[in-house]
C-alpha positions as CSV (number, residue, x, y, z in Angstrom):
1,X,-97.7,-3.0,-29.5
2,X,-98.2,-1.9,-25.9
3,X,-96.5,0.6,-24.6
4,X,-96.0,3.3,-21.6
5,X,-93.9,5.7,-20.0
6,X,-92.3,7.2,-17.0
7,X,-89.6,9.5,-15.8
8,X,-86.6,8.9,-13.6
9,X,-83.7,11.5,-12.5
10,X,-79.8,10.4,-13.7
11,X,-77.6,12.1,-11.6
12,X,-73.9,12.8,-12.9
13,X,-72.2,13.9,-10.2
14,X,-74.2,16.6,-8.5
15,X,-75.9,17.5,-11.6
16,X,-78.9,15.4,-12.2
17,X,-81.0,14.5,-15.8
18,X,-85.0,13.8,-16.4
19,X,-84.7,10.7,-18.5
20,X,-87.7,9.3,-19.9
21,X,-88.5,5.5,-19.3
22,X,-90.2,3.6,-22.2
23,X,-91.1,0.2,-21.9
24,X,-92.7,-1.7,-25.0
25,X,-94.3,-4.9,-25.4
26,X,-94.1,-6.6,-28.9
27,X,-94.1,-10.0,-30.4
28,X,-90.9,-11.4,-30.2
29,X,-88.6,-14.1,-27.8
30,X,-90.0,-13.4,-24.3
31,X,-87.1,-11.3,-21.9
32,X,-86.3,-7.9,-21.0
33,X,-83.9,-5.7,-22.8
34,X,-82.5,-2.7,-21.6
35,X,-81.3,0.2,-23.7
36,X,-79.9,3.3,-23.3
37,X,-76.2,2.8,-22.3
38,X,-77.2,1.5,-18.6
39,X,-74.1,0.6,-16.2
40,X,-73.7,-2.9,-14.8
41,X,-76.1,-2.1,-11.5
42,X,-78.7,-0.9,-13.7
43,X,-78.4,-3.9,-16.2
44,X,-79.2,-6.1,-12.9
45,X,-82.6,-4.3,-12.6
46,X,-84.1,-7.0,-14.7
47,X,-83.4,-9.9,-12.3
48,X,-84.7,-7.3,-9.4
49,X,-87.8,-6.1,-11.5
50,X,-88.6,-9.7,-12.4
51,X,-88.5,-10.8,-8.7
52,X,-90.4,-8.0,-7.7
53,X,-93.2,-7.9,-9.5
54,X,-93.9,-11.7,-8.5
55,X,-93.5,-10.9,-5.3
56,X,-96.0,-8.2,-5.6
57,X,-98.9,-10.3,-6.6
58,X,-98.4,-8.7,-10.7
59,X,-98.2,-10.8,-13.2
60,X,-94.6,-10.8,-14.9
61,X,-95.9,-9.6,-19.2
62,X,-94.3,-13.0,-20.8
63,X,-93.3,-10.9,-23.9
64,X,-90.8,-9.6,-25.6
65,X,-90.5,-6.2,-23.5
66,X,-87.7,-3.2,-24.3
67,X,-86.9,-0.8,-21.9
68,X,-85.6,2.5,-23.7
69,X,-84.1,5.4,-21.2
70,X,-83.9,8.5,-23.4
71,X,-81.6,10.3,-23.6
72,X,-79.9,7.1,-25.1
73,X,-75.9,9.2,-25.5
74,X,-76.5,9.9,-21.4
75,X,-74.8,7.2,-19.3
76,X,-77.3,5.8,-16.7
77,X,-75.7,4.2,-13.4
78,X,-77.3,2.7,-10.6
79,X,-80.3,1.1,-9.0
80,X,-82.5,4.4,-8.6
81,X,-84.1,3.4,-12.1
82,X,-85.7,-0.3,-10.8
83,X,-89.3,1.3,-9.9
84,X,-89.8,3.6,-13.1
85,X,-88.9,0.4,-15.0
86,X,-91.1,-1.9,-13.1
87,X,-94.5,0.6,-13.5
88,X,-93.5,1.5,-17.2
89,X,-93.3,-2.1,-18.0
90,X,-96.9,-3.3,-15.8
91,X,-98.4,-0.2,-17.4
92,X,-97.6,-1.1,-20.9
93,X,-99.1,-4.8,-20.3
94,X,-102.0,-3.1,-18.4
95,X,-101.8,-3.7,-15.1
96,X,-102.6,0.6,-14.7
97,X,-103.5,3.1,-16.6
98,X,-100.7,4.6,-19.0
99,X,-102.2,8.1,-18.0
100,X,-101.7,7.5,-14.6
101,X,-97.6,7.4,-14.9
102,X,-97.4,11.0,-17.2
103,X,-96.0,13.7,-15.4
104,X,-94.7,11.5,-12.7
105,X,-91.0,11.0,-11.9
106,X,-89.9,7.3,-9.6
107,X,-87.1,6.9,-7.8
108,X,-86.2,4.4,-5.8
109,X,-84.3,0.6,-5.7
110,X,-86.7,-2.7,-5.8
111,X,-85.9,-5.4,-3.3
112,X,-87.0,-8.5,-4.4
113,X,-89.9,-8.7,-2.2
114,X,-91.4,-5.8,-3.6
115,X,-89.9,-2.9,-0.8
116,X,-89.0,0.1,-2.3
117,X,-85.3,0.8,-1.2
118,X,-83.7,4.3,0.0
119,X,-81.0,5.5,-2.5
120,X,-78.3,8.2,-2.4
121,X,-78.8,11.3,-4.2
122,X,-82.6,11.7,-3.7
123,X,-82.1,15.4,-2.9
124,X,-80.8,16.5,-6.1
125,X,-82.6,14.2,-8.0
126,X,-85.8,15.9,-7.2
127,X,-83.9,19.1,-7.7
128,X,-83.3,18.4,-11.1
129,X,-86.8,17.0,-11.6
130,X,-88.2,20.4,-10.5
131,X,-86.1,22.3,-12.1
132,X,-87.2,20.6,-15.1
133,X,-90.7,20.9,-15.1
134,X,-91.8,18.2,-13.1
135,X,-94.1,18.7,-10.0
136,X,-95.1,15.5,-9.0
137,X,-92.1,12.6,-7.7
138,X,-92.4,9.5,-6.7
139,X,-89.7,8.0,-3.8
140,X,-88.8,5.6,-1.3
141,X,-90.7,6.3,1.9
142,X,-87.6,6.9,4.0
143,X,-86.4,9.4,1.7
144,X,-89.7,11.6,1.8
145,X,-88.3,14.3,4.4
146,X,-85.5,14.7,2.0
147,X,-87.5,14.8,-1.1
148,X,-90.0,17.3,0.7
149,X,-87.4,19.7,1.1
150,X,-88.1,21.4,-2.6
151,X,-90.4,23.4,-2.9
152,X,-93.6,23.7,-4.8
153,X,-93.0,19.4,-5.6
154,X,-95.9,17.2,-4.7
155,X,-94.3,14.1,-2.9
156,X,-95.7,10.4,-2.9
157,X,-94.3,8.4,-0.6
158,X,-94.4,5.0,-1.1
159,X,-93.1,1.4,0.7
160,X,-93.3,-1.6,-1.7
161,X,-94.2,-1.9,-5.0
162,X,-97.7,-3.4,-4.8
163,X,-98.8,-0.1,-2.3
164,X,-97.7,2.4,-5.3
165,X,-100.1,0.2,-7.7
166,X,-103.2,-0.2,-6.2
167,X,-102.5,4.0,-6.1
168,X,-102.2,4.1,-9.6
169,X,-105.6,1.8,-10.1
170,X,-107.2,3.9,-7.9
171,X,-107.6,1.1,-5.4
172,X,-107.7,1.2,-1.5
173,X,-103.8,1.1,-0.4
174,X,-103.2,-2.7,1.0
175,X,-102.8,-3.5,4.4
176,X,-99.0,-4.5,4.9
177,X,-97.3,-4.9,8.2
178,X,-94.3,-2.0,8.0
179,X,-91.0,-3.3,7.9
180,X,-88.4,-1.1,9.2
181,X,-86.1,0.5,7.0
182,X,-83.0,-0.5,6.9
183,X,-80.7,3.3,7.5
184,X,-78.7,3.8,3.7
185,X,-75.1,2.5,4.2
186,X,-72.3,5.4,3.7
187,X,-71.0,4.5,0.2
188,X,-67.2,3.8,0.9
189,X,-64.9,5.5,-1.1
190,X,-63.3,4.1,-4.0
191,X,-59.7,5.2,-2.0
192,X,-61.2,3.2,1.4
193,X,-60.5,6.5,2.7
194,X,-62.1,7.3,6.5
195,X,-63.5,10.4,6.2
196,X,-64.5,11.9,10.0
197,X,-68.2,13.9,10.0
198,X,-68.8,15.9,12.7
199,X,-71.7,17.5,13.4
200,X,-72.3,20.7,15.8
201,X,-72.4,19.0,18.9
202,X,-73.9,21.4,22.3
203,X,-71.1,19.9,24.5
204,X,-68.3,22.1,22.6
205,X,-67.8,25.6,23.5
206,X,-65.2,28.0,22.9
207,X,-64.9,28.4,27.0
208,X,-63.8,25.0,27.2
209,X,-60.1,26.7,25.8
210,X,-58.2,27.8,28.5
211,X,-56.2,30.5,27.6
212,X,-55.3,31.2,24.3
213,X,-56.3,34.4,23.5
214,X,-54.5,35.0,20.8
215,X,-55.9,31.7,19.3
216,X,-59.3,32.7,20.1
217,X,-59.5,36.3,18.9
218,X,-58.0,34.5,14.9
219,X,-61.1,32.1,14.9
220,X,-63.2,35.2,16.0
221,X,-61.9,36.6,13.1
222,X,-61.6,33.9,10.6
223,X,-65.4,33.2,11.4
224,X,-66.6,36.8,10.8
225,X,-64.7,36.9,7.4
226,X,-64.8,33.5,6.2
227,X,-60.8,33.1,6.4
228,X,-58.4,30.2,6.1
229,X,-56.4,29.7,9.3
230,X,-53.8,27.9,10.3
231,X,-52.1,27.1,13.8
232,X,-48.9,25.8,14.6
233,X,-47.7,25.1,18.1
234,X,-46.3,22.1,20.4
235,X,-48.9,19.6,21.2
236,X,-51.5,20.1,23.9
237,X,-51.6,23.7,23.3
238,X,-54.7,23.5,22.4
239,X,-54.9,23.6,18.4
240,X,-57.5,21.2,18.0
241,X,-59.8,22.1,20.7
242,X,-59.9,25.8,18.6
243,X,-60.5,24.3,15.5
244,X,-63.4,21.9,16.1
245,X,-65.4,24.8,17.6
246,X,-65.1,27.0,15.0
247,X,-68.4,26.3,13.6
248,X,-70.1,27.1,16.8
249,X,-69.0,30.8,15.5
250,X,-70.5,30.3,12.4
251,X,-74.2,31.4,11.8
252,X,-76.7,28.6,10.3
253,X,-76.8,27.9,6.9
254,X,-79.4,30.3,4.9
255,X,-81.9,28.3,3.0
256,X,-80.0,27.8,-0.5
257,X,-76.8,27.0,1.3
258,X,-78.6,24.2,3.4
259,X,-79.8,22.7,0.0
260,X,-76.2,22.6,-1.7
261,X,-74.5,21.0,1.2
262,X,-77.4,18.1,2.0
263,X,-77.3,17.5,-1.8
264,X,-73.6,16.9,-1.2
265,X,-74.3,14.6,1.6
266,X,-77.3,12.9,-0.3
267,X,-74.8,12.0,-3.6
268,X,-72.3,10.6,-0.8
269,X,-75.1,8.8,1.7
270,X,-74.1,11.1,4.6
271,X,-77.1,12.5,5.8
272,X,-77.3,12.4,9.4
273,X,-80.3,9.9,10.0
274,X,-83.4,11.7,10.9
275,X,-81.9,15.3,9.9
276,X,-82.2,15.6,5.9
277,X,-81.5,18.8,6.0
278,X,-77.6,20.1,7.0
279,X,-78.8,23.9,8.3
280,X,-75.5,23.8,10.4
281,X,-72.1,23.9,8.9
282,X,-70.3,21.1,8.2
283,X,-67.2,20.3,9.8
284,X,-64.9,17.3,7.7
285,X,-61.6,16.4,9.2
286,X,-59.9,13.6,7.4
287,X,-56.8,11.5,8.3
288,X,-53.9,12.7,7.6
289,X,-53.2,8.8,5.8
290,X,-56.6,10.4,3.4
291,X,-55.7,9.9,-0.5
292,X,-55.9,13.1,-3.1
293,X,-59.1,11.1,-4.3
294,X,-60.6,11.2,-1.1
295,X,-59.5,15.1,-0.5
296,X,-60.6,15.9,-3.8
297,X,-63.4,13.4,-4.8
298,X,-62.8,10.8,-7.2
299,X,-64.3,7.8,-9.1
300,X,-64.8,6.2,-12.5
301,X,-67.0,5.6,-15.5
302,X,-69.1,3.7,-12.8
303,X,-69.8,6.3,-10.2
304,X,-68.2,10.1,-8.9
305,X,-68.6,10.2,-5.2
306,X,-67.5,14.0,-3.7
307,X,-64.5,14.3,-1.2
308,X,-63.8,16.1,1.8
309,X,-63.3,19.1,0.7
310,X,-66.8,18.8,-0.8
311,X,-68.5,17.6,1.9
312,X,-67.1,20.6,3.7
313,X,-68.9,22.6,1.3
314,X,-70.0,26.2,3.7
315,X,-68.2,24.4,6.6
316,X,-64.8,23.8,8.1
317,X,-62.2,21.7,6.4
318,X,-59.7,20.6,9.8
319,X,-56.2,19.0,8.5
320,X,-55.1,18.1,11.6
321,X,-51.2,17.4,11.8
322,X,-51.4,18.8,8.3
323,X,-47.3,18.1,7.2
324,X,-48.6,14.3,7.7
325,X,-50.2,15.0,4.6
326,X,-48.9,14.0,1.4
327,X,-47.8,16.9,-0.8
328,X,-49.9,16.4,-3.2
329,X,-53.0,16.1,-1.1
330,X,-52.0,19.2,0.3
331,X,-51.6,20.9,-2.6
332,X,-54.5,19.6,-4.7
333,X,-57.1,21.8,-2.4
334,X,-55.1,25.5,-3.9
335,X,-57.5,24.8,-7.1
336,X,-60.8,23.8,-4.9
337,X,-59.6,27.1,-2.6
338,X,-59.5,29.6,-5.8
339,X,-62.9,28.5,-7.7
340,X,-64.9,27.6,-5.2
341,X,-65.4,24.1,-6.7
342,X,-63.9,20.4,-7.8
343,X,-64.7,18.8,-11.5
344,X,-64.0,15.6,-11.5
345,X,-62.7,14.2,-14.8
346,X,-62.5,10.5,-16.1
347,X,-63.2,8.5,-19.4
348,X,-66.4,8.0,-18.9
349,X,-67.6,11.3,-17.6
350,X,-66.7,14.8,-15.3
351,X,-68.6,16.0,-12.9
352,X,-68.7,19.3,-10.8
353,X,-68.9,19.7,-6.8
354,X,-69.4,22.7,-4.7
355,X,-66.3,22.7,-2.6
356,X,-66.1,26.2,-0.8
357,X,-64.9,25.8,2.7
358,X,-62.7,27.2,5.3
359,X,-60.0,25.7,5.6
360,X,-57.8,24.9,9.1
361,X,-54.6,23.6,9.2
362,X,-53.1,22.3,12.1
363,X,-49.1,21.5,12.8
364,X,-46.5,21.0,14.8
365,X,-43.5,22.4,15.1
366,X,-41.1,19.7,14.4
367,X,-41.6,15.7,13.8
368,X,-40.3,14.7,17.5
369,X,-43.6,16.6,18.4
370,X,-42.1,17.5,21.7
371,X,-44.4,18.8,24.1
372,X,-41.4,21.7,25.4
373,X,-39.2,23.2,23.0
374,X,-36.3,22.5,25.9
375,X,-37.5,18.4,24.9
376,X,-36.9,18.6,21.4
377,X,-33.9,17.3,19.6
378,X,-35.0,17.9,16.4
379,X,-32.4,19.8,14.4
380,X,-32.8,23.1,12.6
381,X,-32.7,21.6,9.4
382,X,-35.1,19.6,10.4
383,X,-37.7,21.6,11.7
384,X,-37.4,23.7,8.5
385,X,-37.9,20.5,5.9
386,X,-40.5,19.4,8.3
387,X,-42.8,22.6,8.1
388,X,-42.1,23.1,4.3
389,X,-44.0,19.9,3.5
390,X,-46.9,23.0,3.5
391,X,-45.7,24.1,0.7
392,X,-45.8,28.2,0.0
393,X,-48.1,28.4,-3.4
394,X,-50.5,26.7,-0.1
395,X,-49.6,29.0,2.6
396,X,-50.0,32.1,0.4
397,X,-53.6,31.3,0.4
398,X,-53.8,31.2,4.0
399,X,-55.4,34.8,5.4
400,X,-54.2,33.6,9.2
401,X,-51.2,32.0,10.7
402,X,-50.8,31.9,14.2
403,X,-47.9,30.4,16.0
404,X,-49.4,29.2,19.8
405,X,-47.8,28.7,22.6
406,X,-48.4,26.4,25.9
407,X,-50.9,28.2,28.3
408,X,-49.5,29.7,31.2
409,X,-50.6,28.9,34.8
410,X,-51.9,32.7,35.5
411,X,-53.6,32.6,32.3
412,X,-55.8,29.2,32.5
413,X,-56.4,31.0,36.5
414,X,-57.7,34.3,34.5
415,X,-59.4,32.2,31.8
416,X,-61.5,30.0,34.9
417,X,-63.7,33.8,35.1
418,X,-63.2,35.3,32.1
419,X,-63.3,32.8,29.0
420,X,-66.2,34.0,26.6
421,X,-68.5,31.4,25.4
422,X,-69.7,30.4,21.5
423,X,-72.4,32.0,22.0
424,X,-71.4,35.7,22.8
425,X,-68.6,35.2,20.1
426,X,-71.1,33.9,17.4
427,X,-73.4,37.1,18.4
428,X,-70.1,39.4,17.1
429,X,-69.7,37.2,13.9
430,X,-73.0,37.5,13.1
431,X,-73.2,41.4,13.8
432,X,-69.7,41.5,12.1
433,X,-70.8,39.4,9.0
434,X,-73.9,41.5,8.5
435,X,-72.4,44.8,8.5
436,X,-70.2,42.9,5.6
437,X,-73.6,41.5,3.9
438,X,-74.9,45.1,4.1
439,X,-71.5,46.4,2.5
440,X,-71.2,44.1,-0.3
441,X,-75.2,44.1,-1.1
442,X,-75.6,43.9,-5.0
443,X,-72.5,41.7,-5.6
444,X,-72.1,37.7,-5.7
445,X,-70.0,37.7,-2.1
446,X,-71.5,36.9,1.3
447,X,-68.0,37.4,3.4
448,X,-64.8,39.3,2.9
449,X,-63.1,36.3,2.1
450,X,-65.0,35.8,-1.0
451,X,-64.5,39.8,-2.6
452,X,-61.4,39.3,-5.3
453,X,-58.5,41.3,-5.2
454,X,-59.0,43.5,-8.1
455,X,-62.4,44.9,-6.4
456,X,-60.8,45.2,-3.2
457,X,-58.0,46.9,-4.4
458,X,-60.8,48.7,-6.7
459,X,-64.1,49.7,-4.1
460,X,-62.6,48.8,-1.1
461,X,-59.2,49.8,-0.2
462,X,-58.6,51.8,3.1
463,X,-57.4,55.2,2.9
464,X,-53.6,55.9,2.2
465,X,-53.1,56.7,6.1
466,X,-54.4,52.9,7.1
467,X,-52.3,51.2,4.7
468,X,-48.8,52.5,5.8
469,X,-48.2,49.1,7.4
470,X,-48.8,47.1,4.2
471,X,-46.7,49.6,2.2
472,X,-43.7,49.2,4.4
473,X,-43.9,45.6,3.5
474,X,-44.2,45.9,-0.2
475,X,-41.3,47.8,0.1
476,X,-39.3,45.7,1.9
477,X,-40.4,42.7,-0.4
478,X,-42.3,41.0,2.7
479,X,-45.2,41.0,0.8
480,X,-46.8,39.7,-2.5
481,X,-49.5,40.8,-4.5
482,X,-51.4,38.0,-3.3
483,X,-50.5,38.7,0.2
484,X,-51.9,42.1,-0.2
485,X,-55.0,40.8,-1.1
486,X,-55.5,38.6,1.4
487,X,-54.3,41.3,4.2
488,X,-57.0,43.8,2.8
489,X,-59.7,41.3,3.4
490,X,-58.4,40.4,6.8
491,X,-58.7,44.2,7.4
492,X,-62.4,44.4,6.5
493,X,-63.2,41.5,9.1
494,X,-61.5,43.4,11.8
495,X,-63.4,46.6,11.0
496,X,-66.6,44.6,10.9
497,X,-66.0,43.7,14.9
498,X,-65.3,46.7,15.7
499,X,-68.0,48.8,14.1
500,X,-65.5,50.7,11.7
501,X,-66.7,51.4,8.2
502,X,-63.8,51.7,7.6
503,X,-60.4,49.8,8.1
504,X,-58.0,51.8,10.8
505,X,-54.5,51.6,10.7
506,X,-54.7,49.1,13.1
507,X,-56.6,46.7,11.7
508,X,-54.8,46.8,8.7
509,X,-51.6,45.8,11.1
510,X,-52.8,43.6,12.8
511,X,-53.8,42.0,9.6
512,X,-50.5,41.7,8.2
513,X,-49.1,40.4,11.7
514,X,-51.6,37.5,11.3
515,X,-50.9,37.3,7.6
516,X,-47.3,36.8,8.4
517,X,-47.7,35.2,11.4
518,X,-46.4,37.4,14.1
519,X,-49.5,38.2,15.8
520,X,-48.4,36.1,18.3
């Protein structure tokens, strides 16, 4: 009996497992049998390994051959296992060394002439693979700037099957004409779902919003402290303009939080071709038509694909004409916006994404969507059941709410000198959220947003004479518990912009005002 070895990576979700690949010639009826509870794409790798190693100039081991992937209880899916099938099974019938497969892990899709195919989730494959041990992968040859992004991992790059053998043999590589790669199609989502990507893009500033103060000085503030926001205000005011240049506030993405969201992105095959890593923050803004599976992420025993509000992961989550939404979309991110993450549940498996975002709600004020209030005939009642589709449990996790109004003449006149631009704003949230770094050093929070109310209320709370405002409102009932959490950290970012240690009386009011939204 001949037999050999190699590794591959199963991903479950964004989690991924080393699985060794045994192949094994005996005596038997000739065929290939897989084993190892493998998913329907995976069982097709025989007809795709068969085709490839003719095409490769191999010789196909007419044997009885059984493929084992250990552990046999995991569930394998996909195509990513084709290529450490195809070199276990040439290097049990001895077409390479055994020795030369040991350590290594493959990953990667045969096409049937022999190409080695780009897959999703080559990022956290090789994660996992270092994480486990191994230091040496194996991958398609348009996923190697990916792959090269751990560290301390020796990648091979490789293009078709035949190339990756005569490496094994020790043989000069062949001379092949290079085939472009075809770019890896986005994997549509199981809800059909149209999930809008947008990357930072240099033609939005913040001084393209013309007037607005009020509107500008919350996403000053949300950026510096990591806030949820949410604006309301007749259309044309200006509510979406704010919101898709939020993250030109925010400061790149530090090196461990550019890992977690381009593994989110490589699970979902959404990497921005020619940029594997994501160093910027995401910005996600579905339809408001988006499905609870495609907020949330979804799937079954086949495959769990991440949603938006993953793929927002250290970015900006925009719901634009958020009482579009269903309510249940709506309120199936108040878990996500707690924890800080999404597990996925079904039959067949769960899996856990990263899901922490900031998230921006935009509405109007009634259905007509009347561009003056003077224009709408919209009743009261109306207006009220019309807004409530937002429902509270949701808005009591929003640190911001800011009502906006239409911009007046004197003030887009004033705004024509005046209007700051990202880039002075982002140099005060990045002053602001390092005087916050330097305060919470030691503990597991990076913004205000993040610190939990029973430390706040603990290590951080101003003194008595700041928090007169907040009182008042406790005693009137204006305020919950929940509320005063969410105020305090509000606070803290408004200190941070000013310089304060400390929160002043009025930052802690105008906290409140944005926390209830009269600030404006």
């Amino acid at each position: 009996m001949a037999l050999a070895r190699t590794r591959s990576v199963a991903l479950v979700g964004m989690e991924g497992f080393v699985v060794d690949v045994e192949a094994a010639i005996t005596s038997g009826v000739p065929g290939l049998h897989l084993v190892g509870l493998p998913d329907a794409a995976l069982a097709e790798a025989r007809d795709r390994v068969r085709a490839a190693i003719f095409n490769s100039g191999e010789t196909w081991p007419n044997r009885h051959v059984t493929v084992s992937l250990f552990p046999a209880s995991l569930p394998k899916r996909g195509s990513s296992f084709d290529l450490a099938i195809a070199v276990a099974m040439l290097a049990a019938a001895g077409a390479a060394p055994q020795s030369s497969c040991h350590g290594l892990v493959m990953i990667g899709e045969l096409g049937l002439d022999g190409r080695i195919r780009t897959v999703p989730g080559v990022l956290p494959a090789v994660l996992a693979a270092a994480g486990a041990g191994c230091r040496t992968v194996v991958v398609p040859r348009p996923n190697a700037d990916e792959a090269m992004l751990v560290p301390d991992t020796e990648v091979i790059a490789v293009g078709t099957l035949r190339a990756l053998m005569c490496r094994l043999r020790g043989e000069p590589p062949p001379v092949e004409e290079e085939q472009a790669e075809p770019p890896l199609p986005t994997v549509p989502h199981p809800e059909g779902a149209a999930l809008r990507l947008r990357d930072r893009r240099a033609d939005l500033d913040l001084s393209d919003v013309r007037g607005q103060a009020d509107g500008r000085r919350a996403l000053e503030i949300s950026a510096a402290g990591g806030h949820h926001l949410l604006l309301a205000g007749p259309p044309g005011c200006g509510k979406t303009m704010l919101a898709e240049r939020l993250p030109t506030l925010l400061p790149p993405l530090d090196q461990e939080a550019a890992l977690e969201a381009s593994a989110i992105h490589s699970v979902a095959g959404t990497l921005p071709p020619g940029r594997p890593l994501i160093d910027r923050p995401p910005f996600c803004a579905p339809h408001h038509t988006a499905t609870r599976a495609a907020m949330v992420g979804s799937g079954s025993g086949r495959l769990l694909q991440p949603g938006a509000a993953s793929l927002a992961h250290h970015g900006v989550l925009f719901l634009d004409e958020a009482p579009e939404f269903s309510g249940g979309v709506l309120d199936a991110l108040r878990q996500p916006l707690e924890a800080g993450e999404v597990t996925i549940s079904r039959a067949g498996g769960s899996a856990r994404f990263p899901a922490q975002f900031m998230l921006v709600l935009a509405a109007n004020p009634c259905p007509c969507a009347a561009a003056k209030q003077i224009d709408c005939s919209c009743p009261a009642s109306v207006r009220h059941r019309y807004l409530a589709r937002i429902s509270g449990p949701l808005l009591d996790r929003i640190d911001l709410k800011l009502e906006l109004q239409a911009a007046t003449q004197n003030e887009l006149r004033y705004d024509l000198e005046v209007a700051e631009s990202s880039a002075v704003v982002a140099e005060r949230v990045l002053e602001a959220r390092e005087r916050a770094a330097k305060r919470l050093a030691g503990s597991p929070w990076r913004v205000n947003a993040e610190v939990p109310g029973p430390e706040l209320r603990r290590r951080f709370t101003p003194p008595p004479e700041a928090m007169l405002p907040v009182d008042r409102a406790l005693g009137a009932g204006t305020l919950s518990a929940r509320g005063l959490d969410r105020v305090l950290r509000v606070a803290w970012s408004c200190a941070d912009l000013a310089g304060r240690d400390i929160p002043a009386a009025s930052d802690v009011g105008s906290a409140l005002d944005l926390w209830s939204g009269r600030a404006a």
